[in-house]
PyMOL Python script that loads the backbone (N, CA, C, O; Angstrom):
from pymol import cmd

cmd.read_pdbstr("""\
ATOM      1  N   UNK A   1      -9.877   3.733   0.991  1.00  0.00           N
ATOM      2  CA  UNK A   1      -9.294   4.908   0.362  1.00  0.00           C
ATOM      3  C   UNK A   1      -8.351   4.443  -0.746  1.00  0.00           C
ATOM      4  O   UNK A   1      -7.707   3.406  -0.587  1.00  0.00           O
ATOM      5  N   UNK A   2      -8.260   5.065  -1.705  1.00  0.00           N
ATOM      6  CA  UNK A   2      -7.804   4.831  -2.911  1.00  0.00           C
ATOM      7  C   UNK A   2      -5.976   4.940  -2.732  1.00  0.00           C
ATOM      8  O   UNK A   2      -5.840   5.985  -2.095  1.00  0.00           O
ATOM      9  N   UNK A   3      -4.753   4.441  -2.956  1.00  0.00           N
ATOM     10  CA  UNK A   3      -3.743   4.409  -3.078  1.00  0.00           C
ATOM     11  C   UNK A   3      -3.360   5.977  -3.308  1.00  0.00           C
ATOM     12  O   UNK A   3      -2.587   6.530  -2.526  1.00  0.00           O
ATOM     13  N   UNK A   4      -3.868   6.592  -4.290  1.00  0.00           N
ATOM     14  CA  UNK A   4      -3.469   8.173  -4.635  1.00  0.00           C
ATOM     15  C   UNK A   4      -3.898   9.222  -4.055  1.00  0.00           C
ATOM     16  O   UNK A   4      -3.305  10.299  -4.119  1.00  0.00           O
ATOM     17  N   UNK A   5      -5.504   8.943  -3.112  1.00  0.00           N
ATOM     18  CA  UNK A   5      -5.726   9.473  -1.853  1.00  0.00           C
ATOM     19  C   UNK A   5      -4.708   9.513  -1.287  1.00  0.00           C
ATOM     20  O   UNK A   5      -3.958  10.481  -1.153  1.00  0.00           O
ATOM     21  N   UNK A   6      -4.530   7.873  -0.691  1.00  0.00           N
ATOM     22  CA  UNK A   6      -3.488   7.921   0.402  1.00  0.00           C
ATOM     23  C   UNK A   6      -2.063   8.633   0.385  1.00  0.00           C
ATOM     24  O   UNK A   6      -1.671   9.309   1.336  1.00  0.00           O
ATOM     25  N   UNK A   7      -1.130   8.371  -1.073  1.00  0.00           N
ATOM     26  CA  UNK A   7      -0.281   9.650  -0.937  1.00  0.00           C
ATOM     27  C   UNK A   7      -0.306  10.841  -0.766  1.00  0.00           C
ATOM     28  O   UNK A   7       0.642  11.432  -0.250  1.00  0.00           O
ATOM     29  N   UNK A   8      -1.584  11.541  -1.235  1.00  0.00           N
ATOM     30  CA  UNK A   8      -1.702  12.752  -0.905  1.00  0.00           C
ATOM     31  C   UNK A   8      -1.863  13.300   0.654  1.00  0.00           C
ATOM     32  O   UNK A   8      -1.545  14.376   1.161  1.00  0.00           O
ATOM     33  N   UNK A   9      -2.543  12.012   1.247  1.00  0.00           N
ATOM     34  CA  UNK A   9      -2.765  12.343   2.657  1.00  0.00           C
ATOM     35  C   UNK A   9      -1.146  12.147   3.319  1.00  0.00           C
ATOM     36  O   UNK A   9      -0.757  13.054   4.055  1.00  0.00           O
ATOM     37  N   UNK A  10      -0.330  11.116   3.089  1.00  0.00           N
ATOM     38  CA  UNK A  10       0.653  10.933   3.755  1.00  0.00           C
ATOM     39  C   UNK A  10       1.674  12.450   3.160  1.00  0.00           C
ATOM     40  O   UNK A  10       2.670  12.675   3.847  1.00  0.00           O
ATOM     41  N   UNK A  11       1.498  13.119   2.324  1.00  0.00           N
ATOM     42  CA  UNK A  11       2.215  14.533   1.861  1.00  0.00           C
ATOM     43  C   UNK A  11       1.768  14.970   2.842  1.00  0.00           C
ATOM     44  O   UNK A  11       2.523  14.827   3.804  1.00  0.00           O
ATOM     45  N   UNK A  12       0.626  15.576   3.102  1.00  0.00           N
ATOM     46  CA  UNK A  12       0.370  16.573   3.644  1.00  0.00           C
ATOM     47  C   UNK A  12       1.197  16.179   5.746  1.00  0.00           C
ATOM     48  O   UNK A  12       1.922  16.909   6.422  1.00  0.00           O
ATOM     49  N   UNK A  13       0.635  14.828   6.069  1.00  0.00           N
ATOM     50  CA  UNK A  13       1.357  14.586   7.034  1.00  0.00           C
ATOM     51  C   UNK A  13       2.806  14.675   6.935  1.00  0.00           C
ATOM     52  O   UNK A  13       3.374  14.861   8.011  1.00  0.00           O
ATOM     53  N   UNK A  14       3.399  14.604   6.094  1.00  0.00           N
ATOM     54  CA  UNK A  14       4.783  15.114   6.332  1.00  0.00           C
ATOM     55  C   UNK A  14       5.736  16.305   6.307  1.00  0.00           C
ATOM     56  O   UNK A  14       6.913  16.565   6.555  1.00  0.00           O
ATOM     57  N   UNK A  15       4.079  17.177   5.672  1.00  0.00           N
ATOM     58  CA  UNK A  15       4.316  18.514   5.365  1.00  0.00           C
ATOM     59  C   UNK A  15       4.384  19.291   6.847  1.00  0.00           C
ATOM     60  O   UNK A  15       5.203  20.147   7.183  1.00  0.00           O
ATOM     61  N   UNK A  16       3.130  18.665   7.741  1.00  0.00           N
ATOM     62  CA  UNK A  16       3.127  18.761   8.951  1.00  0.00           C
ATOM     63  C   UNK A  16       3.948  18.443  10.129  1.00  0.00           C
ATOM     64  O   UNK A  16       3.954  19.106  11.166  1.00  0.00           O
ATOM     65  N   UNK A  17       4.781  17.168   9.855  1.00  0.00           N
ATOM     66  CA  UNK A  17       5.415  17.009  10.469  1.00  0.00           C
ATOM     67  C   UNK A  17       6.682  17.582  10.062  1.00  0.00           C
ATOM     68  O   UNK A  17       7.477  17.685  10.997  1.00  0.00           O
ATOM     69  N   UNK A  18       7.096  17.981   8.943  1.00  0.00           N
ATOM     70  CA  UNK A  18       8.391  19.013   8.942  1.00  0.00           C
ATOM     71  C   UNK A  18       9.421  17.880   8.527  1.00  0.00           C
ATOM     72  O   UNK A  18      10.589  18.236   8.371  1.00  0.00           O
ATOM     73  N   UNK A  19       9.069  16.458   8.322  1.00  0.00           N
ATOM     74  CA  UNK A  19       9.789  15.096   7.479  1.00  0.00           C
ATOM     75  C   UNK A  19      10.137  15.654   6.149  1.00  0.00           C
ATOM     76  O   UNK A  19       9.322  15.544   5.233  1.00  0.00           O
ATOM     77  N   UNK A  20      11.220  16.214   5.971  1.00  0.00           N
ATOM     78  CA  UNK A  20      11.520  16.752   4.244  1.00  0.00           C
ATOM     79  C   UNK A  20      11.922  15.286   3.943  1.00  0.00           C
ATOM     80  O   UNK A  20      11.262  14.948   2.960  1.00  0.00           O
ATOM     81  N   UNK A  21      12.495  14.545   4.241  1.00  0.00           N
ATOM     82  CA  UNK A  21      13.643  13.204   3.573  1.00  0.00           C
ATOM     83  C   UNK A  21      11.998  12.173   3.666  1.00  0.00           C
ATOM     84  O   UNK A  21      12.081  11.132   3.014  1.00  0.00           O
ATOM     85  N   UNK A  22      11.255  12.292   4.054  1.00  0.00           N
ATOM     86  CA  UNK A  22      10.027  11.050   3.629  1.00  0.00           C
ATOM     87  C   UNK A  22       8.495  12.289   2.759  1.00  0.00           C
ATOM     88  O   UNK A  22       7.393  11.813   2.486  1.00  0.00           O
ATOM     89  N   UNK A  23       8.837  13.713   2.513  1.00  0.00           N
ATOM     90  CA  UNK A  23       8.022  14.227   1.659  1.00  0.00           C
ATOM     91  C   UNK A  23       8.573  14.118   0.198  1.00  0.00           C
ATOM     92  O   UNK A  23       7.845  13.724  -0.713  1.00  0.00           O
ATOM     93  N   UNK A  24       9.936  14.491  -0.011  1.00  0.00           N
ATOM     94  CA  UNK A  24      10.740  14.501  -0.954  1.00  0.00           C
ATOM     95  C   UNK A  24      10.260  12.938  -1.514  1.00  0.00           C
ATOM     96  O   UNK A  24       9.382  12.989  -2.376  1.00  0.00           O
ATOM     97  N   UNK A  25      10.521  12.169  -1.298  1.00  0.00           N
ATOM     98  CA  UNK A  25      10.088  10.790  -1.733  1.00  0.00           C
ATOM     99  C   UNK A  25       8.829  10.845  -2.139  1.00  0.00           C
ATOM    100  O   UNK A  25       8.480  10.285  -3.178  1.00  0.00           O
ATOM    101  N   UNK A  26       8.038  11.490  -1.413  1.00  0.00           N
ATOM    102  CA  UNK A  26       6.135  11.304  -1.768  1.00  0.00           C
ATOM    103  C   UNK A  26       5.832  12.199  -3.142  1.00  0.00           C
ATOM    104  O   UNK A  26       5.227  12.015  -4.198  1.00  0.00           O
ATOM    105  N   UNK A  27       6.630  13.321  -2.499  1.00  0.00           N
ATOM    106  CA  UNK A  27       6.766  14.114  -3.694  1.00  0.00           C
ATOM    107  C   UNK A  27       7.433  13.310  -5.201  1.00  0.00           C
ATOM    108  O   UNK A  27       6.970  13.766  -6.247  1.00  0.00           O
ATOM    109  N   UNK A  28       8.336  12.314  -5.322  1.00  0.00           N
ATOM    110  CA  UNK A  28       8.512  12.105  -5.805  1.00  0.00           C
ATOM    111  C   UNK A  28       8.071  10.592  -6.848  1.00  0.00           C
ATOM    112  O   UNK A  28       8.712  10.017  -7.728  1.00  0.00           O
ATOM    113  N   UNK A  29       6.947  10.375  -6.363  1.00  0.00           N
ATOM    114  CA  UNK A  29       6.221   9.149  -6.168  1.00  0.00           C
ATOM    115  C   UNK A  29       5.371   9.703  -7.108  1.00  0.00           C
ATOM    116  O   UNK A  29       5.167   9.401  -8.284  1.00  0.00           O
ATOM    117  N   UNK A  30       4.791  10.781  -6.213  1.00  0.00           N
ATOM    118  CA  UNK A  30       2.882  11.761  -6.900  1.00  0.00           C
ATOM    119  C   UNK A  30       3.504  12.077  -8.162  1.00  0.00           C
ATOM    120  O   UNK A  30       2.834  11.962  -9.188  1.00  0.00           O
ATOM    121  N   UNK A  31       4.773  12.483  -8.218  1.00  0.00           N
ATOM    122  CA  UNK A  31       5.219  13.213  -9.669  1.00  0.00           C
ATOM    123  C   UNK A  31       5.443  12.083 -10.944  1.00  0.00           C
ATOM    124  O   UNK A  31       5.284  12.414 -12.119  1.00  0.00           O
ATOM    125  N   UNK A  32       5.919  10.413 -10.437  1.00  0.00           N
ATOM    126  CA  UNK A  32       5.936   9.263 -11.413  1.00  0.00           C
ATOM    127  C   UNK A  32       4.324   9.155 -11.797  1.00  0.00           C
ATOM    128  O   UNK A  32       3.945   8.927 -12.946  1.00  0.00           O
ATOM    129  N   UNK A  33       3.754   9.281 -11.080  1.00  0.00           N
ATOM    130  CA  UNK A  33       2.144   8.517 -10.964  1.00  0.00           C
ATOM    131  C   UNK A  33       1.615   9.445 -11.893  1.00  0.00           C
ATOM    132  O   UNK A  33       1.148   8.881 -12.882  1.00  0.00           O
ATOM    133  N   UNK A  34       1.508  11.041 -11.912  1.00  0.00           N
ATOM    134  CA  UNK A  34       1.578  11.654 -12.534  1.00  0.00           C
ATOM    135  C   UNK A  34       1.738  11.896 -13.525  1.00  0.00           C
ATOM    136  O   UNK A  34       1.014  12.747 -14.040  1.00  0.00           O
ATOM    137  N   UNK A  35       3.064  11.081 -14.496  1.00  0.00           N
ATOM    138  CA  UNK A  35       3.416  11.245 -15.871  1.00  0.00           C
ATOM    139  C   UNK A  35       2.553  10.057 -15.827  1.00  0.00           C
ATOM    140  O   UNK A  35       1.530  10.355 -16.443  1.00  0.00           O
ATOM    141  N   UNK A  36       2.483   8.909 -15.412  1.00  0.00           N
ATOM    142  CA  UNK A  36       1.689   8.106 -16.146  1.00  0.00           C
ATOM    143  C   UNK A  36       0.009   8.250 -16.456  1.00  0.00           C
ATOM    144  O   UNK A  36      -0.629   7.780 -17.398  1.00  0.00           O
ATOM    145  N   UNK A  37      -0.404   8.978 -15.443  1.00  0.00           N
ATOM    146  CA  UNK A  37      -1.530   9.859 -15.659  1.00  0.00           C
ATOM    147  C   UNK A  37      -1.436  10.322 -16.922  1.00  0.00           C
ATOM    148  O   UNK A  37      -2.273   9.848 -17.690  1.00  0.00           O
ATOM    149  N   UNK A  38      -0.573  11.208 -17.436  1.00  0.00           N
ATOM    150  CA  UNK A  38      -0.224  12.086 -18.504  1.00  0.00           C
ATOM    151  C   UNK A  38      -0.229  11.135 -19.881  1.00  0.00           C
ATOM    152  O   UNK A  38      -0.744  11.404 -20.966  1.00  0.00           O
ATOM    153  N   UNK A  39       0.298  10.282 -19.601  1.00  0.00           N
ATOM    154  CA  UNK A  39       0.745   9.121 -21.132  1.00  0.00           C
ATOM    155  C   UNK A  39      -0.724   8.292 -21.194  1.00  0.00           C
ATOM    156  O   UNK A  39      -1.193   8.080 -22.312  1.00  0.00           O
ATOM    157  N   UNK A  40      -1.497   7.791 -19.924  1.00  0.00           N
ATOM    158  CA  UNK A  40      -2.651   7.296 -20.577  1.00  0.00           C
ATOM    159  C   UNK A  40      -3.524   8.178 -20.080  1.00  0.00           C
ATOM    160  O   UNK A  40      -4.432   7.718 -19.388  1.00  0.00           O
ATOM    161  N   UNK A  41      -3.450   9.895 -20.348  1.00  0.00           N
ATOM    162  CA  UNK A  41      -4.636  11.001 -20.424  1.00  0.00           C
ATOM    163  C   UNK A  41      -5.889  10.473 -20.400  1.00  0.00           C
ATOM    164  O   UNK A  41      -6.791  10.476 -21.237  1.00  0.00           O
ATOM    165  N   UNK A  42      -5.747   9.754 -18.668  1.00  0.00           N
ATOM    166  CA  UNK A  42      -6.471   9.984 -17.901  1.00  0.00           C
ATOM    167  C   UNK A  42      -6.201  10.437 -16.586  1.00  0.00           C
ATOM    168  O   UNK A  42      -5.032  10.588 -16.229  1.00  0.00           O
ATOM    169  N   UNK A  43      -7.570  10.776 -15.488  1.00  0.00           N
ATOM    170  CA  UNK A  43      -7.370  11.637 -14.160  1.00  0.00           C
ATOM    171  C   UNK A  43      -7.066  11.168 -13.305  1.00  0.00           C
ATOM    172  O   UNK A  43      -6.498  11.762 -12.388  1.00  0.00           O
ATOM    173  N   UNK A  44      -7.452   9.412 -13.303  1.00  0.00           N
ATOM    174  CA  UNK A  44      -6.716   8.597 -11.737  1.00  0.00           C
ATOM    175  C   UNK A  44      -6.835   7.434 -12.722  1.00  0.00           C
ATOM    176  O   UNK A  44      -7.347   7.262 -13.828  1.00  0.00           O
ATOM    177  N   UNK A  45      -6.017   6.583 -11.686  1.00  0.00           N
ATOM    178  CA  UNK A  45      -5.412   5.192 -11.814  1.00  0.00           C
ATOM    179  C   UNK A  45      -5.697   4.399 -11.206  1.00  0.00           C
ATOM    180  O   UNK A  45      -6.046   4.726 -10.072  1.00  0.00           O
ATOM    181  N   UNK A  46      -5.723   3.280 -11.466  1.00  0.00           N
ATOM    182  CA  UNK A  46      -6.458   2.434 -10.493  1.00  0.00           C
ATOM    183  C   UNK A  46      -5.367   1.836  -9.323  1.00  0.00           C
ATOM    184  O   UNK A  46      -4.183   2.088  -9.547  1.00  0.00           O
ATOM    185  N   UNK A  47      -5.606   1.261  -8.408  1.00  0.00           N
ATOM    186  CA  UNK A  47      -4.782   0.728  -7.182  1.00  0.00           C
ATOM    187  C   UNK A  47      -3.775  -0.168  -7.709  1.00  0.00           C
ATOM    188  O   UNK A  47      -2.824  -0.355  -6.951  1.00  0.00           O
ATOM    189  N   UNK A  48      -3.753  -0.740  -8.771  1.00  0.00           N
ATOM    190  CA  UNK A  48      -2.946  -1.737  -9.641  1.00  0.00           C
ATOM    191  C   UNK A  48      -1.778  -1.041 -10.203  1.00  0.00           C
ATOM    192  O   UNK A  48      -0.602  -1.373 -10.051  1.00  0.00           O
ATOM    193  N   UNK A  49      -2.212  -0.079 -10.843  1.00  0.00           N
ATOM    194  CA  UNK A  49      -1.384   1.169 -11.525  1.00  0.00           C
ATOM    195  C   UNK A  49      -0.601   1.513 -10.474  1.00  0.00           C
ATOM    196  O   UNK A  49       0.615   1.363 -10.597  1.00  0.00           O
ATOM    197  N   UNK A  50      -0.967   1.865  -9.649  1.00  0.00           N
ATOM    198  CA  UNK A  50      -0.206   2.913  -8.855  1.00  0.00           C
ATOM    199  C   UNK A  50       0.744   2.065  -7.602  1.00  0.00           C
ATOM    200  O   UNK A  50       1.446   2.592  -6.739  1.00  0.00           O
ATOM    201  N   UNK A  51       0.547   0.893  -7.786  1.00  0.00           N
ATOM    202  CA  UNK A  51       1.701  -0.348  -7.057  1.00  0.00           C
ATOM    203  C   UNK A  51       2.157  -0.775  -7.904  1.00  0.00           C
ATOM    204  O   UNK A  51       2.732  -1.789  -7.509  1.00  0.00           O
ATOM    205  N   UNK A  52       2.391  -0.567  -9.640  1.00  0.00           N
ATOM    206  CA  UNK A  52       3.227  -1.034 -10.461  1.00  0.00           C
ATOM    207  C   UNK A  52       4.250   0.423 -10.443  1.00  0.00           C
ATOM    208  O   UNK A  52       5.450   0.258 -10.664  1.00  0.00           O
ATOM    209  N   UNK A  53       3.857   1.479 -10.241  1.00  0.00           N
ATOM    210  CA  UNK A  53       4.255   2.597 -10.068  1.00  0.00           C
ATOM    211  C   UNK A  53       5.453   2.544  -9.196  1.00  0.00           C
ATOM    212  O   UNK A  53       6.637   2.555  -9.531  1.00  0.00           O
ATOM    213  N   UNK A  54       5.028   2.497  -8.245  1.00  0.00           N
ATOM    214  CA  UNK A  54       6.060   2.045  -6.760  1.00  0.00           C
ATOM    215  C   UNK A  54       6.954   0.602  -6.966  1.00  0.00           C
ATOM    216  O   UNK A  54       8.178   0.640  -6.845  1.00  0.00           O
ATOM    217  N   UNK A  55       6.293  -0.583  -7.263  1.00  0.00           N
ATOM    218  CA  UNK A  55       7.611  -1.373  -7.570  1.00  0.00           C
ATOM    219  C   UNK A  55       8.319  -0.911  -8.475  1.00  0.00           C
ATOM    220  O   UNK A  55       9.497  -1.003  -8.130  1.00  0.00           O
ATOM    221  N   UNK A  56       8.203  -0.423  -9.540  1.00  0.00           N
ATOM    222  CA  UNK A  56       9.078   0.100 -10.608  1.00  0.00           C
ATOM    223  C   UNK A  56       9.863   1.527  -9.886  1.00  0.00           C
ATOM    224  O   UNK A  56      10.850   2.005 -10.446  1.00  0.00           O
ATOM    225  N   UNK A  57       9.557   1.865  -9.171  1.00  0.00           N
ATOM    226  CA  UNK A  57      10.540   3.042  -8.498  1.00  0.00           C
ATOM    227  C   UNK A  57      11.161   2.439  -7.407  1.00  0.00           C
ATOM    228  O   UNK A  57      12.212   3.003  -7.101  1.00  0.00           O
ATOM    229  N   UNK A  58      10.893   1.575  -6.786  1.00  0.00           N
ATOM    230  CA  UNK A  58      11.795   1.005  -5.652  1.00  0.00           C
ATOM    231  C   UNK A  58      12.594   0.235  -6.441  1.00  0.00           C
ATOM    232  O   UNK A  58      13.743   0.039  -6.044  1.00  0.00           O
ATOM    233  N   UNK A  59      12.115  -0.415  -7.837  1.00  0.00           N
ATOM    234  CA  UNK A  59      13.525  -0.883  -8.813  1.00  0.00           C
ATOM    235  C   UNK A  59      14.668  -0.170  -9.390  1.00  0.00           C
ATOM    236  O   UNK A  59      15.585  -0.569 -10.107  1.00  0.00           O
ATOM    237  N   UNK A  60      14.403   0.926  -8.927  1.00  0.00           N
ATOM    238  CA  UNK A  60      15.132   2.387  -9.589  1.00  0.00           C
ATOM    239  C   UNK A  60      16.282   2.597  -8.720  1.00  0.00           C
ATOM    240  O   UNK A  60      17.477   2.779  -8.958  1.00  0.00           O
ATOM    241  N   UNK A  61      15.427   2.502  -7.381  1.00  0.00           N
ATOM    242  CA  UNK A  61      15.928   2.744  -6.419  1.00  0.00           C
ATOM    243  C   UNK A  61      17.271   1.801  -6.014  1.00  0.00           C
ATOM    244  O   UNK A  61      18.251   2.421  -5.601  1.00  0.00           O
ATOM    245  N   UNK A  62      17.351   0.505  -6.101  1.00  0.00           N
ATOM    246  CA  UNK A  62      17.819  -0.393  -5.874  1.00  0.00           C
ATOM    247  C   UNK A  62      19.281  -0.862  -6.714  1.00  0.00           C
ATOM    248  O   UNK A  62      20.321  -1.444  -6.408  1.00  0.00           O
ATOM    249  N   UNK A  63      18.573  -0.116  -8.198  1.00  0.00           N
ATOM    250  CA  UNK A  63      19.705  -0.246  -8.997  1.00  0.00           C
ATOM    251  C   UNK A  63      20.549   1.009  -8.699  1.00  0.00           C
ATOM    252  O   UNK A  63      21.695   0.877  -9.131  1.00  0.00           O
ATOM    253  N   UNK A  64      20.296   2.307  -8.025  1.00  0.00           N
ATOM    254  CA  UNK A  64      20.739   3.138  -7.714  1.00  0.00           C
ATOM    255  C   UNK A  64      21.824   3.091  -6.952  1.00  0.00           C
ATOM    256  O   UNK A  64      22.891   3.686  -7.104  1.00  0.00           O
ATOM    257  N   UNK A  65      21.452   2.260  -6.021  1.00  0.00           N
ATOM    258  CA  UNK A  65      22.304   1.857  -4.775  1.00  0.00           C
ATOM    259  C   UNK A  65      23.872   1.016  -5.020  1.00  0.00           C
ATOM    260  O   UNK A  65      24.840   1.174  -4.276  1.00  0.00           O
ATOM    261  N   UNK A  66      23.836  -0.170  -6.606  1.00  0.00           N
ATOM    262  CA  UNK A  66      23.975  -0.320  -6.531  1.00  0.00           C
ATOM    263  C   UNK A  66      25.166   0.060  -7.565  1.00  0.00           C
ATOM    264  O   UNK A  66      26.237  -0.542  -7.647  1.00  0.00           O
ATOM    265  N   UNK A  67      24.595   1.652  -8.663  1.00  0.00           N
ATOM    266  CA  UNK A  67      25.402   2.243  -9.043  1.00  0.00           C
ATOM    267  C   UNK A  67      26.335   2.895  -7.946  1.00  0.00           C
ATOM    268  O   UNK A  67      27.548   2.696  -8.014  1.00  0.00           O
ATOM    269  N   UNK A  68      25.854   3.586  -7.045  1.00  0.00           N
ATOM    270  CA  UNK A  68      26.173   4.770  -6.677  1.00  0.00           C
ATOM    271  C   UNK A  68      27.563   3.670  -5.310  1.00  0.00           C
ATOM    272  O   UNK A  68      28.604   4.257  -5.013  1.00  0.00           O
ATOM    273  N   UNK A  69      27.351   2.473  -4.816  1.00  0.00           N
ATOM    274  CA  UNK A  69      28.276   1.876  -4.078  1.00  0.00           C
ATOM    275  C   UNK A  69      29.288   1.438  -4.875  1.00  0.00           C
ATOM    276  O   UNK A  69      30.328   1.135  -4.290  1.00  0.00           O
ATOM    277  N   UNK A  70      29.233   1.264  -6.703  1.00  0.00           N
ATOM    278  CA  UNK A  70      30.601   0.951  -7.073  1.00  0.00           C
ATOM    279  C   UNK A  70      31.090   1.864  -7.493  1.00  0.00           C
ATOM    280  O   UNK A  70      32.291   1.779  -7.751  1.00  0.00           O
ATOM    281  N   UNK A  71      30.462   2.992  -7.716  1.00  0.00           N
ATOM    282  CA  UNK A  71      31.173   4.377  -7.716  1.00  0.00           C
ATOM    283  C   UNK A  71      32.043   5.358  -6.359  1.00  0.00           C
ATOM    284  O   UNK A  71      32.481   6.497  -6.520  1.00  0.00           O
ATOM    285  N   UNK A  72      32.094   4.833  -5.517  1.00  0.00           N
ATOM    286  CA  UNK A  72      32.137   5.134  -4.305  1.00  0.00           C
ATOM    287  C   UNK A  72      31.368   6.613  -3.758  1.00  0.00           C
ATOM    288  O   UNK A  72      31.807   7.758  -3.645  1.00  0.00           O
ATOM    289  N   UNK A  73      29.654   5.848  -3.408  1.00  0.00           N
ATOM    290  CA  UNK A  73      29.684   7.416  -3.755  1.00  0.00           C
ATOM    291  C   UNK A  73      28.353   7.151  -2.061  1.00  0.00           C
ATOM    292  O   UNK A  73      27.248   7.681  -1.943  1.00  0.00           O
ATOM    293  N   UNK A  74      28.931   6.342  -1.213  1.00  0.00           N
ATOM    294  CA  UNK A  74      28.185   6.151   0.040  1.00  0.00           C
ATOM    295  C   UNK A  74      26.942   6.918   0.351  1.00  0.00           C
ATOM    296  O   UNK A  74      25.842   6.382   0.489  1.00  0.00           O
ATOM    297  N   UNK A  75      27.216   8.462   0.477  1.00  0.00           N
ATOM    298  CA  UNK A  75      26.058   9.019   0.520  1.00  0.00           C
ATOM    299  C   UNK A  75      25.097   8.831   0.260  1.00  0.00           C
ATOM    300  O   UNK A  75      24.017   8.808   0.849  1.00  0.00           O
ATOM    301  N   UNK A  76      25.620   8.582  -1.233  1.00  0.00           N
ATOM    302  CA  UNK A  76      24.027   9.220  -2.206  1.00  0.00           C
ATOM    303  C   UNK A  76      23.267   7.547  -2.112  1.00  0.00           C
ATOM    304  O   UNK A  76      22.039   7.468  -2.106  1.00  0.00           O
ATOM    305  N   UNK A  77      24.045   6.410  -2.051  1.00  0.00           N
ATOM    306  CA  UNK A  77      23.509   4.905  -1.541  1.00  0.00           C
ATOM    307  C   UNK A  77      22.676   5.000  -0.658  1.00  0.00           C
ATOM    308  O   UNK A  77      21.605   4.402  -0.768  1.00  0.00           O
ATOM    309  N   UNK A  78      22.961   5.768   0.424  1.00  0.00           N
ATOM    310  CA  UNK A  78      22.263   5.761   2.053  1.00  0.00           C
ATOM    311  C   UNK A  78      21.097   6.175   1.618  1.00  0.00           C
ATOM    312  O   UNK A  78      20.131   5.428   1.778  1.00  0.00           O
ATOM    313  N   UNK A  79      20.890   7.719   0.837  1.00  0.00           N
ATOM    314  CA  UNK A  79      19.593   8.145   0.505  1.00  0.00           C
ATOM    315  C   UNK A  79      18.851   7.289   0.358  1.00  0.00           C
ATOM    316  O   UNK A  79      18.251   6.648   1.222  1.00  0.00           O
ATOM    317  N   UNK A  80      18.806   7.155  -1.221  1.00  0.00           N
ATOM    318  CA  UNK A  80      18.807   5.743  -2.117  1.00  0.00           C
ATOM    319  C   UNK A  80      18.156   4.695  -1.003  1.00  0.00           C
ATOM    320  O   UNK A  80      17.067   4.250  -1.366  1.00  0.00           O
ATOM    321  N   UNK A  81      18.669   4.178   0.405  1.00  0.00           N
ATOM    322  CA  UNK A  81      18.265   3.450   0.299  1.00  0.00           C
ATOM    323  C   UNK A  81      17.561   3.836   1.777  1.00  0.00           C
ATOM    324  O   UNK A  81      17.375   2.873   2.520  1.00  0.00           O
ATOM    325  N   UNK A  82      17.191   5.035   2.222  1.00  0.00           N
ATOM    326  CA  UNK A  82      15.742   5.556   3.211  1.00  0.00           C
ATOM    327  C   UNK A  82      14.435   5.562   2.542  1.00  0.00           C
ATOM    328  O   UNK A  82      13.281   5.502   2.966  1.00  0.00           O
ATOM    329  N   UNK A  83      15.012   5.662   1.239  1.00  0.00           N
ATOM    330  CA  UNK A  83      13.659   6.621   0.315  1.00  0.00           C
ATOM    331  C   UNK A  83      12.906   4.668   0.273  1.00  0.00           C
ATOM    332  O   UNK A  83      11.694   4.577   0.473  1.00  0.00           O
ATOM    333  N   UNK A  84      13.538   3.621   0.073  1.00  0.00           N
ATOM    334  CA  UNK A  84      13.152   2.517  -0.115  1.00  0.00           C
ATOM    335  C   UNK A  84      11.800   1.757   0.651  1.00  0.00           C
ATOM    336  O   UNK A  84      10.792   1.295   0.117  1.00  0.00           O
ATOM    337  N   UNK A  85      12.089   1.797   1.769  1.00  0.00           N
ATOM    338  CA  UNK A  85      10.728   1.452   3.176  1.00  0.00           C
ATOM    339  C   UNK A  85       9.627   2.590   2.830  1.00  0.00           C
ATOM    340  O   UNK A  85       8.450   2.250   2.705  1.00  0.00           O
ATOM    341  N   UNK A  86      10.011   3.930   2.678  1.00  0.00           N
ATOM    342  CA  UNK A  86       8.714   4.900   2.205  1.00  0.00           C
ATOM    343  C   UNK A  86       7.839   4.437   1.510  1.00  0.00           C
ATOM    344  O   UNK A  86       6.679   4.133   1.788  1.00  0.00           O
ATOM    345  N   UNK A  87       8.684   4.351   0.119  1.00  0.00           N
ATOM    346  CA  UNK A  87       7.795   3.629  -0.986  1.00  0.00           C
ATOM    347  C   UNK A  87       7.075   2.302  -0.754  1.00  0.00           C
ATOM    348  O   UNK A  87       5.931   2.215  -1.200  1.00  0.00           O
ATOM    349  N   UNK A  88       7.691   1.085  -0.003  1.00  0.00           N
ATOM    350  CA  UNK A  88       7.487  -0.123   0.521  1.00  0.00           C
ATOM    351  C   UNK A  88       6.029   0.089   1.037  1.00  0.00           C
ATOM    352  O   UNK A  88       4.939  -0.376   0.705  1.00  0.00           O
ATOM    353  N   UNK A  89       6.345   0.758   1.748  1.00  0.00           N
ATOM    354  CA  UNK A  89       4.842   1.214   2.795  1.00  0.00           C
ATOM    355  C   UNK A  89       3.613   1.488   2.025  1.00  0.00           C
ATOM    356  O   UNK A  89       2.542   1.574   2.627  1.00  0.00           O
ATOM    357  N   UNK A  90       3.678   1.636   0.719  1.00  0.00           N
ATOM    358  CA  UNK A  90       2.272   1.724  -0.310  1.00  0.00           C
ATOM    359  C   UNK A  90       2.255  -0.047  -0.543  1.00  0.00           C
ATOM    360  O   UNK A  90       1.237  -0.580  -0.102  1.00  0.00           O
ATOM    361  N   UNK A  91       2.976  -0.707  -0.998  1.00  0.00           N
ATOM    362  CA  UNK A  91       3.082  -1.876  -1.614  1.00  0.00           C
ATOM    363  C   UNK A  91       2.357  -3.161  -0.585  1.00  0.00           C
ATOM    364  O   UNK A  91       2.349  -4.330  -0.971  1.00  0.00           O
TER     365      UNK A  91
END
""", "prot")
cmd.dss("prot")
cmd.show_as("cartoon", "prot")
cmd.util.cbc("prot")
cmd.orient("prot")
């Protein structure tokens, strides 16, 4: 199964399971993969694409963490850093 299958299938399982804090992430994954869809207007991506996709958002992620801890801003770090293993789990 194709990488962009598989997010869609892991959405819908979390839609099912009522997981907002690991859909929100998927959701937010399908929506990167998405613009890049959009910029090289085409309909899918290949499995390469879409794990450069995810390391580049778990790099997002990371630098996030490491804004948001010298800002004192704990919370939004913790998120920041659940949403991290989600994404991992494609890679």
């Amino acid at each position: 199964m194709a990488l962009q299958e598989e997010i869609s299938q892991q959405i819908k399982a979390a839609m099912l399971a009522k997981d907002a804090d690991r859909l929100s992430t998927l959701r937010l994954l399908k929506s990167a993969i998405g613009y890049l869809q959009i910029e090289r207007k085409t309909d899918s991506l290949s499995d390469a694409d879409v794990i450069a996709v995810v390391q580049r958002e778990v790099k997002k992620r990371r630098d996030s963490i490491e804004q948001f801890e010298r800002g004192g801003r704990p919370e939004l770090a913790a998120r920041e850093k659940a949403e991290i293993p989600v994404l991992e789990g494609f890679l």
